[in-house]
C-alpha positions in Angstrom: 10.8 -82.4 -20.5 12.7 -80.2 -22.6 16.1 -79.0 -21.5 18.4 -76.0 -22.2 21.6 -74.0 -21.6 21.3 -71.0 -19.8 23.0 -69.4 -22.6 20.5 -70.5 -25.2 17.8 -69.6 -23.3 19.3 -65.9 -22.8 20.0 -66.1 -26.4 16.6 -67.3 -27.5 14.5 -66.2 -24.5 11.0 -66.4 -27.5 11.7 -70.2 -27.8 12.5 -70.4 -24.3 9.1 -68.7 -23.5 7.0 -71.1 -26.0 8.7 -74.1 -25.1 8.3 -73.8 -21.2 4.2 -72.9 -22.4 4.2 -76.6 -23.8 6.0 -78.3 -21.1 8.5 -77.9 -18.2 12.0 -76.3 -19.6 15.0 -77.4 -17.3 17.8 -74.9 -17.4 21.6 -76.0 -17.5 25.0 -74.1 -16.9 28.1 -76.1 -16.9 25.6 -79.2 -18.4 24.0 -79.1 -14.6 20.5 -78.5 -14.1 20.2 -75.0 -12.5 16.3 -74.1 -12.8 13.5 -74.8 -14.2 11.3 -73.0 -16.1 7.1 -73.6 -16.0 4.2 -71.6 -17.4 2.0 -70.0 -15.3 -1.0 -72.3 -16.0 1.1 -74.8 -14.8 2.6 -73.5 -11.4 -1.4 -72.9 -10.9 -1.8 -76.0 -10.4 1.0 -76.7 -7.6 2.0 -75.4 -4.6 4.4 -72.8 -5.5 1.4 -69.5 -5.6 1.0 -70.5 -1.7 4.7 -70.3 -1.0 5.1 -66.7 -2.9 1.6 -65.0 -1.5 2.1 -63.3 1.3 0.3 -65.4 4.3 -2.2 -64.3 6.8 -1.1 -63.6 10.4 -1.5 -67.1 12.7 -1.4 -69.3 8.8 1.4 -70.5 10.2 0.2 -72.0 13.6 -3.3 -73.1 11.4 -1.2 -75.3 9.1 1.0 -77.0 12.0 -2.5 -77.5 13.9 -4.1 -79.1 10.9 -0.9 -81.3 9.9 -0.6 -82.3 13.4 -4.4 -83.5 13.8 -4.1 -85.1 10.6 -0.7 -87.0 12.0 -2.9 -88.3 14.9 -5.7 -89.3 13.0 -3.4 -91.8 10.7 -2.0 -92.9 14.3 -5.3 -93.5 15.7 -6.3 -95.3 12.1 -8.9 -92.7 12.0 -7.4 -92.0 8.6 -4.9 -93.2 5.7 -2.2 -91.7 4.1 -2.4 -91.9 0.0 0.2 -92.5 -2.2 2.0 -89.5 -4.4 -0.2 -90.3 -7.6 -3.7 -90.3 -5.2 -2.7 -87.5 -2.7 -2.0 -85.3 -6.0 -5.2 -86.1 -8.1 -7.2 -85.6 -4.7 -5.1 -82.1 -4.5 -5.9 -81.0 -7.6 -9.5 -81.9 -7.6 -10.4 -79.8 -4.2 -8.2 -77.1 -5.8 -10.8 -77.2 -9.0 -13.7 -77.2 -6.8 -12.0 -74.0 -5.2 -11.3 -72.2 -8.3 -15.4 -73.1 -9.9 -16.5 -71.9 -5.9 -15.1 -68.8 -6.4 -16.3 -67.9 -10.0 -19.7 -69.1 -9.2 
């Protein structure tokens, strides 16, 4: 992961743009981190588009009702929680079966 000053970025906002294409670009000021800086292809592929789209009414509600049925399934060892590494290949799988649903 590359990192650099706030002022260098400013300064050389093209290389800052390339760079954060390639990989993740942590900003500094005062040599502590501030930001980071990811390409859009990248943020794709996280969570961050569902925290800045703006959410249908009752979403909300629908996601504490589907984390809290999921909480009682692992209790009632209906299910199992997966590790960081699983849960995020799992993730990103059912998010490119979403993005091929929706060109097909």
């Amino acid at each position: 992961m590359k990192v650099m000053s706030a002022r260098d970025a400013k300064n050389h906002f093209g290389e800052f743009l390339d760079a954060a294409r390639r990989e993740p670009v942590v900003v500094t000021k005062n040599d502590r981190p501030v930001g980071i800086m990811i390409s859009i292809e990248d943020a794709a592929d996280t969570l961050l588009p569902e925290f800045l789209l703006d959410k249908d009414p009752g979403y909300d509600g629908w996601l504490f009702g589907k984390v809290s049925a999921t909480l009682a399934r692992v209790d009632a060892k209906e299910a199992r929680l997966h590790d960081h590494d699983e849960a995020m290949a799992r993730l990103r799988e059912r998010l490119r079966e979403r993005r091929a649903g929706k060109t097909a």
